[in-house]
C-alpha positions in Angstrom: 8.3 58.3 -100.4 10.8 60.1 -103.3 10.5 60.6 -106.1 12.1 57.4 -107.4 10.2 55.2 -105.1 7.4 56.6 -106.7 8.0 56.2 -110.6 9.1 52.4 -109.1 6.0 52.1 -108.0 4.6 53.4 -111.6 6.9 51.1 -113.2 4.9 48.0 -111.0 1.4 49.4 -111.8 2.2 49.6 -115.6 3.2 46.1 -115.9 -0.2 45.0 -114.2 -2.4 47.4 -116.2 -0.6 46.1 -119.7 -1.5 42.9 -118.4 -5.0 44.1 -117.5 -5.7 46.0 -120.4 -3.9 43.4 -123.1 -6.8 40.8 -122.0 -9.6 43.5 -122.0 -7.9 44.0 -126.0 -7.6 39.6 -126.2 -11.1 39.0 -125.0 -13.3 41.7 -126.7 -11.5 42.5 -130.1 -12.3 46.0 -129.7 -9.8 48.4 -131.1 -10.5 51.2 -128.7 -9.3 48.6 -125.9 -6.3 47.8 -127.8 -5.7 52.0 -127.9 -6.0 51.5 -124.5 -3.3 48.8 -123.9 -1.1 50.6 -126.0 -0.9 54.0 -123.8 -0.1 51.9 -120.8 2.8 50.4 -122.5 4.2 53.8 -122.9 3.1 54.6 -119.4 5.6 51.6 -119.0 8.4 52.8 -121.0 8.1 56.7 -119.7 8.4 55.4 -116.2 11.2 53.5 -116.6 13.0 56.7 -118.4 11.5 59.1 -116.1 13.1 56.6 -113.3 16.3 57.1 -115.1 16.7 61.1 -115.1 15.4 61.4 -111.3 18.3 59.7 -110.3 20.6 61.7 -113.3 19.2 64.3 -111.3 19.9 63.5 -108.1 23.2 63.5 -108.9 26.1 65.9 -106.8 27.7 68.4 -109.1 30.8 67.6 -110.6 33.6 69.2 -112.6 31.6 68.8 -116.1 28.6 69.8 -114.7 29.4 72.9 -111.9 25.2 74.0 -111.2 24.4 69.5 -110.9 22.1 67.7 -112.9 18.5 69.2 -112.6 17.3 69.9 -115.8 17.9 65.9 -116.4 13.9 65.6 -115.1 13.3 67.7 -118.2 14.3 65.2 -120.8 12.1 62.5 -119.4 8.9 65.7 -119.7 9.8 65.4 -123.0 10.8 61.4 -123.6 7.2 61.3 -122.4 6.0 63.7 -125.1 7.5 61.7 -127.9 6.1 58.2 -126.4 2.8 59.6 -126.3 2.8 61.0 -129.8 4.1 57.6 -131.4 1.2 56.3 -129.1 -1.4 58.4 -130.7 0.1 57.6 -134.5 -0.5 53.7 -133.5 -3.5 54.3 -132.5 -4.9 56.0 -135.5 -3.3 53.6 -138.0 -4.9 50.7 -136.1 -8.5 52.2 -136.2 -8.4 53.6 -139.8 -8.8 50.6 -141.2 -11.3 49.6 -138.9 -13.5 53.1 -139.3 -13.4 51.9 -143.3 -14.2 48.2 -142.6 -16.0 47.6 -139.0 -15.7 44.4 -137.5 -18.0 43.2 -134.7 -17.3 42.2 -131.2 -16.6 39.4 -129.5 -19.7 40.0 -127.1 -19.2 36.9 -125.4 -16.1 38.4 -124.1 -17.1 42.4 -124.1 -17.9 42.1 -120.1 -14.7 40.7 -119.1 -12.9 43.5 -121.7 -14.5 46.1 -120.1 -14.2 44.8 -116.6 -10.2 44.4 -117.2 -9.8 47.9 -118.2 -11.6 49.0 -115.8 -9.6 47.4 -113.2 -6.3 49.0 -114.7 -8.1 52.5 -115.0 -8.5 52.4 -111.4 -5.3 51.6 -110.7 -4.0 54.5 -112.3 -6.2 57.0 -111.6 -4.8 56.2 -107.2 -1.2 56.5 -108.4 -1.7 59.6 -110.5 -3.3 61.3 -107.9 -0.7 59.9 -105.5 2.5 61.5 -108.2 0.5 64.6 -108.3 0.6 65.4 -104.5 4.1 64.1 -104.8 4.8 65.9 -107.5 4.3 69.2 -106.0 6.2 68.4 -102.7 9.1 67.1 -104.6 8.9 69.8 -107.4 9.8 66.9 -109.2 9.2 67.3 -113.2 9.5 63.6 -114.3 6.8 63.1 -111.2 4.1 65.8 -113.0 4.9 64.3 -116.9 4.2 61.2 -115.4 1.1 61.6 -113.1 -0.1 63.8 -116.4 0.6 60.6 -118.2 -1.8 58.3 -116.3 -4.4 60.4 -116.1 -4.1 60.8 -119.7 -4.7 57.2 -119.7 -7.5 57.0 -117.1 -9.6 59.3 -119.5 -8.9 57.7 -122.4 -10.6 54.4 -120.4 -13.2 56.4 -119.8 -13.5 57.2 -123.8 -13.1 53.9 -124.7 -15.8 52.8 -122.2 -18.2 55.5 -123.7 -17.3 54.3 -127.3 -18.3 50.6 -126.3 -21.6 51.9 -124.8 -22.9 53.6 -127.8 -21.8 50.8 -130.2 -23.7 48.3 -127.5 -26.9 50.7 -127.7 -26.6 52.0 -131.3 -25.3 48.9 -133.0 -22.9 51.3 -135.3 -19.7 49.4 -135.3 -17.8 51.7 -136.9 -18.0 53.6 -133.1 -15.5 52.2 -132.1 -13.0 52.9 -134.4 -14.3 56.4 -134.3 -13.6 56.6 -130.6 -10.1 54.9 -130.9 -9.5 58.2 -133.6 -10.5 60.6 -131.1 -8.4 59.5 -128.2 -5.6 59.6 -130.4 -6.2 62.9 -131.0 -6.6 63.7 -127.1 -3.3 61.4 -126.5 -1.6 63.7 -129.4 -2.6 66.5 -127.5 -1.1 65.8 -124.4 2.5 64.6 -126.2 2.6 67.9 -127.6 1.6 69.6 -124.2 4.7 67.6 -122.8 6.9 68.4 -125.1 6.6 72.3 -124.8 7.2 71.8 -121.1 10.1 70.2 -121.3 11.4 72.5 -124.0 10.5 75.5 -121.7 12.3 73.6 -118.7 15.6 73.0 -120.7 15.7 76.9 -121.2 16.9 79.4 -118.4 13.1 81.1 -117.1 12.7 83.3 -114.2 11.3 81.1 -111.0 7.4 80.5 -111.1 5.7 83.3 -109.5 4.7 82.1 -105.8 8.4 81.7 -105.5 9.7 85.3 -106.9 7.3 86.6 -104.4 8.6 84.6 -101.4 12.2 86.1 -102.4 11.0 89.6 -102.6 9.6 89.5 -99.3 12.6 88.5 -98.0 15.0 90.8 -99.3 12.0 93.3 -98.4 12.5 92.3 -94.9 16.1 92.6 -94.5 15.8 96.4 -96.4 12.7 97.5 -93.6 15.9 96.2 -90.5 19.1 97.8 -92.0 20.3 100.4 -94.4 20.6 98.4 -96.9 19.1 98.2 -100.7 18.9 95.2 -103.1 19.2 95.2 -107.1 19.9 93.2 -109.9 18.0 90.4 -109.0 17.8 87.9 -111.9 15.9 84.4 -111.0 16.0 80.9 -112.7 14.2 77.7 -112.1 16.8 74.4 -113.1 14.3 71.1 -112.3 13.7 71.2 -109.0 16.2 74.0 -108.5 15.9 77.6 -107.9 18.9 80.0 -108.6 19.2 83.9 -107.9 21.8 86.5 -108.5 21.7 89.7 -106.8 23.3 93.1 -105.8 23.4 93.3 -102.0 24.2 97.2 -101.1 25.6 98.3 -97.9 26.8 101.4 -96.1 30.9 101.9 -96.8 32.0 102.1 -93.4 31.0 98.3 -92.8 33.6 95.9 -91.8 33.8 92.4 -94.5 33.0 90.2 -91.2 29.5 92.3 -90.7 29.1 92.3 -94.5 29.5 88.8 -94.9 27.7 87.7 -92.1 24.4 89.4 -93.3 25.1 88.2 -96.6 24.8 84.6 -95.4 21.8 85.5 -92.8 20.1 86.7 -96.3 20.8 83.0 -97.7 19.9 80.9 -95.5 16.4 83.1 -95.1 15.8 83.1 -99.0 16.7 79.4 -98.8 14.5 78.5 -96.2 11.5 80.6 -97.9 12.1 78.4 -101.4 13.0 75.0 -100.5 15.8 73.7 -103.5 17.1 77.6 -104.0 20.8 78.4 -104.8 21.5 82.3 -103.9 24.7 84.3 -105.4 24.6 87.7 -103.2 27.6 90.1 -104.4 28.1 92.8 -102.5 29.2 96.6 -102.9 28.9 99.7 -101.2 25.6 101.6 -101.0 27.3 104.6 -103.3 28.7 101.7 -106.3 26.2 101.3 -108.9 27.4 98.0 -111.1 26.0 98.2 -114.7 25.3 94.5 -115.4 23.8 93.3 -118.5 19.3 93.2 -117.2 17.4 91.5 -119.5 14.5 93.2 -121.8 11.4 93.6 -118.8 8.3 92.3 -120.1 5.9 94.1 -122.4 
């Protein structure tokens, strides 16, 4: 499966745990269940939005947009953020008043309640685990927010059950409330965690360490077989993208055919070693040093 099939198939679940999770809310009365229904309907809506940008993303390169459509998965990281934070305000202004002014529960109903939510929680707990595998093949960035997203949720069902218990064993209605207040402070959390992702994905970083290394080895490689040396390497991670620059040197008395023809033999090896990466190899003689603008080195 892609990543599209998969947010499809987050798009289905959400519908049925709203469903779920709205009758856990209907049946009970408990405010921490309707917290509960409320984060899947933004599980809903980031879905649909994350659906949007993966196929934005997908997208060839065209004359307005010359390096594609990557960073597209970026704005649904941070869509999500936003939905989540609106979430968490809801949340807290529907429990406030309830923390002030408890209200008891519809007991008669509390089992169902609790075994609806469940039933959603479970649901989403398989397909986040599902994205997150995905996520990680696809180095798909909609796919993580999202999978983040749901098991956001899944732990806020596991609040909200805990919440329930101790107003169940205690009697203190005014639990309930409290819980719904905590998990929007968790849910806050998270939006905010979001939302610095997807502001760190829409600016140029270097690629994430695992993959610097696999380059280095490579041009390493190719410097141990010929006498050659590499420099200026500059590295930046678009989406699912990977882009590097670099000096290629090479002994003067080379002909352009040998020079270009290890130039592409580098390419295809650093594209092979970093699946999604774009290479931009210029090339000079071993005894030309260029003096291009290097960023400030760490620390």
């Amino acid at each position: 499966m892609r990543a599209a099939d998969y947010l499809k198939l987050s798009i289905a679940v959400a519908l049925a745990t709203i469903a779920l999770k709205a009758g856990a809310w209907w049946s009970s009365g408990a405010v921490s269940l309707l917290s509960d229904a409320l984060e899947s309907l933004v599980n809903l809506a980031g879905a649909v939005f994350g659906l949007a940008m993966v196929m934005l993303a997908a997208r060839p390169a065209d004359a307005r947009h010359p390096w594609g459509h990557d960073k597209a998965e970026d704005f649904s990281t941070g869509f999500e953020g936003v939905l989540i934070l609106a979430a968490a305000l809801g949340i807290a202004w529907a429990a406030l008043p309830r923390l002030i002014h408890p209200e008891p529960l519809a007991a008669e109903g509390l089992g169902w309640g609790l075994g609806l939510s469940v039933a959603g929680t479970l649901l989403n707990l398989g397909l986040a685990r599902a994205m997150q595998r995905a996520a990680r093949r696809e180095r798909s960035e909609a796919l993580a927010a999202e999978a983040r997203h749901l098991m956001v949720d899944v732990w806020t069902t596991v609040g909200v059950l805990a919440g329930l218990g101790a107003v169940a064993l205690t009697g203190w209605l005014w639990l309930d409330a409290a819980m719904a207040l905590a998990l929007a402070g968790l849910i806050g959390r998270e939006g905010l965690t979001l939302l610095r992702r997807s502001a760190d994905g829409l600016m140029d970083h270097a690629l994430d360490p695992p993959d610097q290394a696999a380059v280095e080895r490579v041009l390493a490689g190719f410097a141990a077989r010929e006498p050659l040396r590499f420099d200026h390497l500059h590295s930046r991670r678009a989406g699912r993208s990977g882009h590097v620059d670099l000096h290629l040197h090479l002994p003067p008395d080379w002909s352009l055919a040998r020079a270009a023809d290890l130039r592409d033999a580098v390419e295809r090896a650093l594209m092979e070693a970093v699946p999604g990466l774009r290479a931009s190899i210029q090339l000079l003689p071993a005894d030309v040093e260029a003096h291009a603008h290097r960023p400030p080195s760490a620390g």
